[in-house]
C-alpha positions in Angstrom: 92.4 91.5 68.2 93.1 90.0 71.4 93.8 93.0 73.2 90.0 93.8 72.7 88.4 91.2 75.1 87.4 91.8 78.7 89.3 90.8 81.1 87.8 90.9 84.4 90.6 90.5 88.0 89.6 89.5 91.2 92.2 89.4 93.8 91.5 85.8 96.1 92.0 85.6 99.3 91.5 81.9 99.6 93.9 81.4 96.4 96.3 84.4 97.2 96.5 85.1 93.4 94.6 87.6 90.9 92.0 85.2 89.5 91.0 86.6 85.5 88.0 85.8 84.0 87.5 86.9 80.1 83.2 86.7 80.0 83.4 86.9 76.3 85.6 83.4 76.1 83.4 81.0 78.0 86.3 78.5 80.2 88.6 81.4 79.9 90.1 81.6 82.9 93.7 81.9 84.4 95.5 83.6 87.5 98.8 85.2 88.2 100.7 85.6 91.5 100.8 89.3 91.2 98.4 91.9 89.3 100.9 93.0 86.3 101.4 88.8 86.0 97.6 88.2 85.7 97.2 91.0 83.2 99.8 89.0 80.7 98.6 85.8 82.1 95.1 86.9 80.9 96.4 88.0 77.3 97.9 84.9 77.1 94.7 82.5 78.0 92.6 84.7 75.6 95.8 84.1 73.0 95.1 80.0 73.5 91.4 80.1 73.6 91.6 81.6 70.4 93.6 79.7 68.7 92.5 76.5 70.2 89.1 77.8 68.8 89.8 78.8 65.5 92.2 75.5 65.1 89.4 73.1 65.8 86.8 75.8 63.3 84.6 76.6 65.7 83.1 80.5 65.4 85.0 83.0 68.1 82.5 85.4 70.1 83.2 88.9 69.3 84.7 91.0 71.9 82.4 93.1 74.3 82.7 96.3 76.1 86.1 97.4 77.6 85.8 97.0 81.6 88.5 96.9 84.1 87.6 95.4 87.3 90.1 95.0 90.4 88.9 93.6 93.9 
């Protein structure tokens, strides 16, 4: 299931780290230091939100399209 959210990568110049953004997940967001480390660092923020989420019974958005996008 969590494999199906959108994770969306920026690279950051001013940060010098992949920022990723999930849109589905609102507050979703994490960074990694290199691009294969922000992919796993994404599955594992979309991992916490989830759980956090369900934990505390709150409904989870369904997941959206599929998009890659690197800058």
């Amino acid at each position: 299931m969590y494999d199906h959210y959108t994770m969306v990568i920026k690279w950051s110049e001013e940060d010098n780290a992949y920022i990723v953004t999930v849109p589905e997940l609102p507050g979703c967001i994490t960074h990694g230091d290199t691009y294969e480390e922000a992919v796993q660092q994404g599955r594992d923020a979309i991992e916490s939100w989830i759980d956090a989420r369900r934990a505390s019974g709150r409904t989870i958005p369904a997941p959206g399209s599929k998009i890659l996008v690197i800058q």
